[in-house]
N, C-alpha and C positions, 0 to 999 in steps of 0.2 A: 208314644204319649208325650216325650218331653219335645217333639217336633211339635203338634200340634199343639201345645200352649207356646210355645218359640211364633208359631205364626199366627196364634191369637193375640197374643203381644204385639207382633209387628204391627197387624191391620189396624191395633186400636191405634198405636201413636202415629201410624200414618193419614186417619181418619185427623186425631187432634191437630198435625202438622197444616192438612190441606183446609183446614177452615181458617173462613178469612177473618183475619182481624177484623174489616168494616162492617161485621153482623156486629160486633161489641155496641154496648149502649152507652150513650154520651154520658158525660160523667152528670150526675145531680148534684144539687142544691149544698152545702156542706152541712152534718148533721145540727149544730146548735142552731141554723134555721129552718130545718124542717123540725125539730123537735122543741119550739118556744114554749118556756109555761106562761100559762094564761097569767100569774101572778108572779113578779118579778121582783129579787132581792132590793134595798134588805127590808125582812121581817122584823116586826115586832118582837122584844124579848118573852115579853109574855105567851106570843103564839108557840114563841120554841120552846117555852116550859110545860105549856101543855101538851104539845107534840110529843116531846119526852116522856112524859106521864103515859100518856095516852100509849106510847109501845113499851112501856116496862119499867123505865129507867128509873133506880131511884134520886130521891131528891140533892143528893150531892152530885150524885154522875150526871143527871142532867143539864146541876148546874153550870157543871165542868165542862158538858159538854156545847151549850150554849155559850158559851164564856170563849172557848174554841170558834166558832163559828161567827163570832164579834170580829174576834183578830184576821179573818177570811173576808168577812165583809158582805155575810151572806143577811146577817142580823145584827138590826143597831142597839145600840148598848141599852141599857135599862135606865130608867129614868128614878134616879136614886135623892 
């Protein structure tokens, strides 16, 4: 028994040895250009406050959390 998994073992990495590199596919695009969003920083502070809302957060964490996302540079500051 432990021959026969010894030369099932063998056959498989001899199979991954003999495959050739140039089946590999050329490398693609790098991901932040195939994955652009349609709508592109920064956001509105208002939009992040309802985002916030909108998944749970309450009104101090959100604000915290927005206020965060200023200093990133994802969303422009509020107009006070």
């Amino acid at each position: 028994m432990r021959r026969m998994n010894f030369v099932l073992a063998a056959a498989v990495m001899a199979g991954l040895w003999a495959a050739p590199a140039a089946v590999a596919e050329p490398p693609s695009a790098p991901p932040s250009a195939v994955h652009a969003p349609a709508a592109k920083p920064p956001f509105s502070y208002e939009d992040c406050l309802k985002a916030a809302k909108k998944h749970g957060e309450s009104a101090r964490y959100s604000r915290w959390h927005c206020d965060q996302l200023v200093k990133k540079g994802w969303v422009r500051l509020p107009k006070r």
